[in-house]
KETOR-77987 format. One record per residue (C-alpha): y, x, z; residue in one letter. Coordinates in steps of 0.05 Angstrom, whole numbers, padded with zeros to 5 digits, always signed. Each point is the difference from the previous one (the first is absolute). Layout:
BEGIN
YXZA ...
# end
This chain:
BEGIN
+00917-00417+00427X -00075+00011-00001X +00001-00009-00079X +00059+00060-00008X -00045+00035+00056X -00067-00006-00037X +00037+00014-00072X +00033+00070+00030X -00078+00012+00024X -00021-00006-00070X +00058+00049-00033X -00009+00039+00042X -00075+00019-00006X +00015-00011-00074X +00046+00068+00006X -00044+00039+00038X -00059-00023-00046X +00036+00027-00059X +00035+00059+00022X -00074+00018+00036X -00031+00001-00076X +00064+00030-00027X -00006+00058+00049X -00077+00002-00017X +00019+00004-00071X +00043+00050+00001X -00039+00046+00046X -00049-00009-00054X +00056+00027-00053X +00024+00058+00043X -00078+00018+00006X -00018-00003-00077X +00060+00035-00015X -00010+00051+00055X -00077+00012-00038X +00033-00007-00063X +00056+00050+00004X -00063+00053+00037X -00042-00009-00059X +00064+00016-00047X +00020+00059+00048X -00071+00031-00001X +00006-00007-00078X +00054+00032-00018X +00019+00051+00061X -00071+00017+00025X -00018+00079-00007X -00061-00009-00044X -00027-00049-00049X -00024-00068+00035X -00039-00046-00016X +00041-00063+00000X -00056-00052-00010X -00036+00034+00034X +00039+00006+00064X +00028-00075-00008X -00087-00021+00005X -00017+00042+00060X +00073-00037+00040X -00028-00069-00002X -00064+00019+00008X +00022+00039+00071X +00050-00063+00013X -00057-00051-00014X -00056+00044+00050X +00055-00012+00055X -00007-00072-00014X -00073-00020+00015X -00068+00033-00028X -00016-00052-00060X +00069+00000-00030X -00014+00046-00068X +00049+00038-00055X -00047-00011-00069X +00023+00044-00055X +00007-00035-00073X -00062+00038-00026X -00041-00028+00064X +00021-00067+00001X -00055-00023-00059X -00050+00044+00042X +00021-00027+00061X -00021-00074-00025X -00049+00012-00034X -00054-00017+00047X +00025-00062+00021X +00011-00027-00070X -00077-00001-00018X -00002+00038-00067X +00022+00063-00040X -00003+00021-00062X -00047+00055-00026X -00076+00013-00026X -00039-00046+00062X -00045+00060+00034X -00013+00013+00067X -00004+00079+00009X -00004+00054+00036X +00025+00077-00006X -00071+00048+00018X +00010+00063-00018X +00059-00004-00026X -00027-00048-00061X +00017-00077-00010X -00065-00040+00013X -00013-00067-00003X -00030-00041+00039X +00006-00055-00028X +00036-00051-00048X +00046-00055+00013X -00047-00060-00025X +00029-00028-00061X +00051+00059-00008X +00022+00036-00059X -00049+00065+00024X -00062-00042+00007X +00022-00040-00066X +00000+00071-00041X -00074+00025+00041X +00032+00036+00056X -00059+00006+00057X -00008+00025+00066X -00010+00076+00016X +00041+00019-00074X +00048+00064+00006X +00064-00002-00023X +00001+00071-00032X +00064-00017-00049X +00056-00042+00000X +00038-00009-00062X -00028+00070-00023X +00018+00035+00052X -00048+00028+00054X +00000-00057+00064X -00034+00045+00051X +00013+00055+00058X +00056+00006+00053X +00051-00030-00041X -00046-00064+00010X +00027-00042+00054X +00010-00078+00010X +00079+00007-00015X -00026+00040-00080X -00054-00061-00006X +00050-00052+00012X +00046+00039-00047X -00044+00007-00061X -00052-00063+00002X +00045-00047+00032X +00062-00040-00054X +00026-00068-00025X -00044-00043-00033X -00025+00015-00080X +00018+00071+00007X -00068+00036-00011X -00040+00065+00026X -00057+00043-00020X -00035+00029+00048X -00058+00047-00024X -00062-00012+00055X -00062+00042+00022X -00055-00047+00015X -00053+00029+00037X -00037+00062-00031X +00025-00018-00073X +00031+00067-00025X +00046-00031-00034X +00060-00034+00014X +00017-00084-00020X +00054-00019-00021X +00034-00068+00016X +00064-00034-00012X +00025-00046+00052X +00057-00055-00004X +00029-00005+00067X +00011-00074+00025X +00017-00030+00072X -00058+00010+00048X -00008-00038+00059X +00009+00022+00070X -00046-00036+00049X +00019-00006+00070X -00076-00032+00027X -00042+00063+00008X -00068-00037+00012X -00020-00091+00000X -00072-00010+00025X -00043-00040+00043X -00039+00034+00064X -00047-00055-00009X +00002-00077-00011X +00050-00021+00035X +00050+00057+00009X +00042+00026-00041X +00048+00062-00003X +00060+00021-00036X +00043+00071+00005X +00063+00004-00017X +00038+00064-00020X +00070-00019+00000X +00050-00069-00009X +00012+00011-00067X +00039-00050-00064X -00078-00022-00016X -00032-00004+00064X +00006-00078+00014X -00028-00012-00078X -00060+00063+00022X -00009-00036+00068X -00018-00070-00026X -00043+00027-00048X -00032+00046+00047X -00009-00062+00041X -00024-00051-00042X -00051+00046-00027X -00025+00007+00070X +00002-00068+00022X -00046-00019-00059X -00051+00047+00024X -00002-00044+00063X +00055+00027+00046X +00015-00037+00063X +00035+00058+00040X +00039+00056-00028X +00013+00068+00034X +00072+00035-00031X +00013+00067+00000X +00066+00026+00012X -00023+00068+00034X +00052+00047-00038X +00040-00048-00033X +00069+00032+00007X +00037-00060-00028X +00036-00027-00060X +00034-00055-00019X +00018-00052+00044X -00004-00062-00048X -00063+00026-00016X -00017+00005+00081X +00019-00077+00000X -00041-00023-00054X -00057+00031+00027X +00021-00035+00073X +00006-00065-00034X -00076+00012-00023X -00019-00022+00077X +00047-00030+00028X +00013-00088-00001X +00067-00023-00023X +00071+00014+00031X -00025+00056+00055X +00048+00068+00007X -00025+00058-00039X +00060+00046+00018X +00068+00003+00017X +00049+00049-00017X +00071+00019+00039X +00046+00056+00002X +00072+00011+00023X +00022-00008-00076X -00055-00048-00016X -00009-00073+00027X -00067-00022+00023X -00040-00016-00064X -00069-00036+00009X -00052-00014-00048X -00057-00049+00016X -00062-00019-00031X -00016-00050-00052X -00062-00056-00006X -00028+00045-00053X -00048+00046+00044X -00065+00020-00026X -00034+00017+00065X +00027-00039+00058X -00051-00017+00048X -00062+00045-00013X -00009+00058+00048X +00035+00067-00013X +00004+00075+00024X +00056+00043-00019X -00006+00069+00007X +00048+00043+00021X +00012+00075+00018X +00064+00044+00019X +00000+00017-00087X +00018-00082+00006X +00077-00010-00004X +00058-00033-00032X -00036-00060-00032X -00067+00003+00030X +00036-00009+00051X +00035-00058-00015X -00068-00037-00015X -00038+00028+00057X +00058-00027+00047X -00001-00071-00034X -00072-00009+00005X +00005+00018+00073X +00054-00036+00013X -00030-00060-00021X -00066+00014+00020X -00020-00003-00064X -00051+00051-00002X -00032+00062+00045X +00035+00072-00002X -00042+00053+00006X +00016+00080-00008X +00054+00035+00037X +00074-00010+00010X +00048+00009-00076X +00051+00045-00012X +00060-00038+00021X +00038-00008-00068X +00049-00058+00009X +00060+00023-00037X +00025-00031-00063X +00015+00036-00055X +00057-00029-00048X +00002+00037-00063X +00074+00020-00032X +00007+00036-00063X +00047+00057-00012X +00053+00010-00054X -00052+00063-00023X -00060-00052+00004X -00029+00029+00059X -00013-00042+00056X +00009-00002+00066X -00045-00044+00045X +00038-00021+00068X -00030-00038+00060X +00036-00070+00006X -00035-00034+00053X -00072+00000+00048X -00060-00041-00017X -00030-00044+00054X -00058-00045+00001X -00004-00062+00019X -00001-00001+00074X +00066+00042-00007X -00034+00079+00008X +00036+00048-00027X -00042+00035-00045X +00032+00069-00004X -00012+00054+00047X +00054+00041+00040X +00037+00051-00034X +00056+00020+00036X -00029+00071+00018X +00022+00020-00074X -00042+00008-00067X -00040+00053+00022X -00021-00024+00069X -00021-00066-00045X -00038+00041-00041X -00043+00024+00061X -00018-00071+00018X -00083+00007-00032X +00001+00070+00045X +00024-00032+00056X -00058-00054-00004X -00049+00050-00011X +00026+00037+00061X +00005-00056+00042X -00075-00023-00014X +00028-00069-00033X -00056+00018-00068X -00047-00001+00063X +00013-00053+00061X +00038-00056-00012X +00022+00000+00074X +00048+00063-00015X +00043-00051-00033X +00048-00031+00042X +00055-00060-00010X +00052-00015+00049X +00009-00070+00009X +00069-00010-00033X -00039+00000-00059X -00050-00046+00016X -00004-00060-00054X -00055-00063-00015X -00044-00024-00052X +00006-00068-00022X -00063-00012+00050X +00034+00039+00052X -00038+00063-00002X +00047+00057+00024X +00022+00051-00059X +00050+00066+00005X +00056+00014-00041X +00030+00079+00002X -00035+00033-00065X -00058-00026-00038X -00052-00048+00002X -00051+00011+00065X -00070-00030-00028X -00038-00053+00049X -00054+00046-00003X +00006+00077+00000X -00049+00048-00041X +00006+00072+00020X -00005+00048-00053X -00060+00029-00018X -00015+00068+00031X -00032+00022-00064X +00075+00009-00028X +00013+00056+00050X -00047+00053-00024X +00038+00060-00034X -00054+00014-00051X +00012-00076-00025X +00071+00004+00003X +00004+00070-00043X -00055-00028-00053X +00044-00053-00014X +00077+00040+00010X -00036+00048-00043X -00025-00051-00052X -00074+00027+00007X -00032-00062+00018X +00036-00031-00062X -00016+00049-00043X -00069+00007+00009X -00019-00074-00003X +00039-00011-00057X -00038+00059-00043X -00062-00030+00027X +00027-00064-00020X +00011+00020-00068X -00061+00041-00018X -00047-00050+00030X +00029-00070-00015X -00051-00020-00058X -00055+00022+00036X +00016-00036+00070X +00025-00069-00037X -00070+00014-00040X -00039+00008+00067X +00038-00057+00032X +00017-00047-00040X +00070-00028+00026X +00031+00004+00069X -00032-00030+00059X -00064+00030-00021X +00027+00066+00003X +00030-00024+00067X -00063-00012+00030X -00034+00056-00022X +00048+00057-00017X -00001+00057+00054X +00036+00057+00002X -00063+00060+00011X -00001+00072+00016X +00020+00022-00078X +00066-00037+00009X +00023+00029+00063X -00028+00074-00021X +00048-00015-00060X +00064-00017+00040X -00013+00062+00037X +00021+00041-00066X +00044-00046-00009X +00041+00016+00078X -00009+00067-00013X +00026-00004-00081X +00061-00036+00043X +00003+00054+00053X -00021-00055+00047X -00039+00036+00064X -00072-00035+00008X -00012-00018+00075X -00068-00032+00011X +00018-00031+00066X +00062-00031-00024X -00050-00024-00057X -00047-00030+00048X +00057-00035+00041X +00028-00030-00072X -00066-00004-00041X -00018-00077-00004X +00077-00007-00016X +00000+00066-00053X -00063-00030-00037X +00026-00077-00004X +00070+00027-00025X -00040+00046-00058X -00047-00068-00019X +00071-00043-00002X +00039+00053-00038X -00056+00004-00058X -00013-00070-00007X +00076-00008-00012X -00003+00056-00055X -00058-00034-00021X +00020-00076-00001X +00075-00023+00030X +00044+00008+00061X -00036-00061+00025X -00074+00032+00009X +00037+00049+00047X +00020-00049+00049X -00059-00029-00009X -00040+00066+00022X +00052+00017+00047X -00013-00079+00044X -00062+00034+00024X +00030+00030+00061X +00068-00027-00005X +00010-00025+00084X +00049-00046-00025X -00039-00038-00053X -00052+00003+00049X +00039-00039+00061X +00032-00046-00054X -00064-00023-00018X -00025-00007+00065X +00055-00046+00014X +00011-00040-00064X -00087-00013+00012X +00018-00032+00075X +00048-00065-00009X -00003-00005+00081X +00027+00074+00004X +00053-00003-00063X +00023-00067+00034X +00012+00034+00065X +00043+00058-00024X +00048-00045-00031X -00007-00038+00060X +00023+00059+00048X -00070-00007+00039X 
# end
């Protein structure tokens, strides 16, 4: 009796199973033929020409912004684009550039690319392209994509004034892949300390890291500070790799869940690089997705010292599905949590736009400032693997809080740089003077040491606010000055060397460098933090 009991149990779940996924299926059909037959009805009964294609893009894209804020609609001609800085290379001449005045000028060659192969250099005009005049308000990023950019042995001549020479040179370039590198700057602070940034979890990163790494543990390494300060993600296996770097064998990187997805974890393996020296990782609210997901491991396992303020809160995966078309659309499958079990992802039930306020909201609420305006309610209270108490609810808080500098706020700083005079200006000066300041100084740190930023230079960023429309306001100078003058020495040394001597520069008065290094220096005080003391 039990048995027939136990068997009509099963049957019947069995039915209501099925019919519940036949109903969901065919709600499903009623609703694609409901969007299906709209689409046909605008197209042949609407009053006035539509757009068909046009009007099919924008109804996912309003059905997917109902959904959550990271779920995306990709058109086909954006999905390459949309990759491309993940997959760590392009295809094109290898210059870094920038549009003044309306002109293409470079500042300088990919090393080893087909522009520095044919005698491309620093501070050259692109005046021509193919014959036809490359300059003026037709100029933009989207035309210099368009015309220098293109696959691999297709060729381009570019005709290029080089400083006062009155007449133009011509050059024909092959195009070939060029490398996109996602570590912005690998150097050591002094013996023993080393320091890495990293731009973004791209296809490469892992390979960039260990090189990055192995360069500086041969100069003597023994604790490493990594910089994740505006790191807005990337890939995850990339994010992984990078985990495994520190952590021993067979310890939780991440998990994965959502309603559709089962739990999926992915732990480390024996080969880590860097698993018991000290470490700082650097974090700010630029810090999401999978910065995120290494700055929560590391905590988690105590693995190394968080500094900066709390990240964004990205903890949605993104699953991507191709379209018949061969657009794309990228739809949230499930939440990322670290190892302790914090949710990564930030609340976002207000709607899109209300999400979209969330930096505001920090700034309003003082968070850039105090780290006691941020408050956790104990629900999502979680523990290290040493028992230190952590918070779950939206990003990663740091174990020790920098405010942001004050210098930021000035208004004459902030229109300088919205107004691209700061840029500007260095990078003419840059340009007009790099053989005579590598002459006077040799290489780098000497110009480090010595370089300063006089009276001449600021007299000539003056023109250069008011060229910009920029209003000059001496006390707003005075209140940003020390900042003003270090940002003008870092932004010519990196028109003058590499992205590196910027950061470089830029460590000077950088507060979170600064407390990193005070920690990594005192083993009693980095022992204690991961300690909870």
């Amino acid at each position: 009796m039990k048995l027939q009991k136990l068997f009509f149990l099963v049957v019947c779940c069995s039915v209501v199973m099925t019919t519940t996924a036949q109903n969901q299926q065919s709600k499903t059909q009623m609703n694609a033929q409901k969007l299906g037959t709209t689409l046909y009805l605008i197209e042949n009964f609407y009053v006035d020409t539509a757009n068909i294609d046009k009007v099919t893009e924008d109804a996912i894209i309003a059905a997917l912004k109902e959904l959550d804020p990271h779920s995306a609609y990709i058109s086909k001609k954006d999905v390459e684009k949309a990759n491309e800085p993940l997959v760590g290379s392009f295809e094109g001449i290898g210059v870094t550039f920038q549009l003044i005045r309306d002109t293409i000028t470079v500042i300088s060659p990919v090393a080893g690319g087909p522009s520095e192969k044919v005698g491309i250099m620093a501070g050259d005009q692109f005046i021509k392209i193919d014959g036809e005049d490359a300059f003026g308000k037709k100029v933009d990023n989207e035309y210099v994509q368009k015309h220098l950019r293109g696959k691999k042995g297709t060729k381009v001549t570019v005709s290029v004034k080089r400083g006062d020479d009155k007449e133009l040179i011509d050059f024909e370039i092959t195009r070939d892949k060029i490398p996109l590198n996602s570590i912005n700057a690998a150097y050591m602070f002094d013996n023993h300390v080393g320091y890495i940034k990293l731009d973004r979890f791209a296809q490469e990163s892992a390979n960039e890291f260990k090189e990055a790494f192995a360069k500086l543990q041969a100069q003597g390494m023994e604790s490493l500070v990594f910089d994740l300060r505006g790191n807005t993600g990337g890939y995850l296996n990339t994010a992984i790799d990078l985990v495994d770097q520190f952590l021993t064998e067979d310890q939780l990187v991440v998990f994965t869940e959502g309603i559709h997805s089962p739990r999926q974890e992915w732990r480390s393996t024996k080969a880590g690089l860097y698993t018991t020296g000290k470490l700082v990782v650097l974090i700010d609210e630029g810090s999401a997705s999978a910065s995120e997901i290494f700055s929560g491991a590391m905590q988690d396992h105590d693995r190394g010292v968080v500094i900066g303020r709390r990240s964004f809160g990205k903890g949605l995966v993104q699953r991507p599905f191709n379209l018949p078309d061969g657009a794309q659309i990228r739809l949230t499958t499930s939440r990322y949590h670290t190892p302790s079990g914090r949710c990564i992802q930030r609340p976002y039930e207000n709607g899109v736009e209300d999400y979209a306020k969330e930096m505001t909201k920090r700034l309003e609420h003082g968070e850039y400032y105090h780290a006691d305006s941020i408050h956790f309610p104990d629900s999502l209270k979680f523990k290290t693997d040493c028992g230190r108490t952590v918070y779950g609810g939206g990003g990663i808080m740091p174990d020790i809080f920098i405010p942001v500098d004050t210098a930021y706020n000035s208004k004459l700083y902030t229109n300088l740089v919205r107004k691209g005079a700061l840029n500007r200006f260095t990078t003419d000066y840059a340009l007009k003077h790099r053989d005579e300041i590598k002459a006077q100084y040799r290489d780098f740190e000497r110009y480090n040491n010595d370089f300063t930023v006089g009276k001449d230079l600021v007299e000539g960023l003056k023109k250069a606010a008011l060229e910009a429309k920029v209003e000059w306001d001496d006390e707003q100078f005075a209140r940003s000055e020390k900042f003003i003058l270090l940002q003008m020495k870092a932004l010519i040394a990196r028109n003058v060397w590499e992205t590196q001597q910027y950061y470089q520069v830029m460590a000077a008065t950088d507060h979170g460098i600064q407390k990193a290094m005070e920690i990594l220096r005192s083993e009693k005080d980095y022992k204690n933090i991961l300690k909870g003391k």
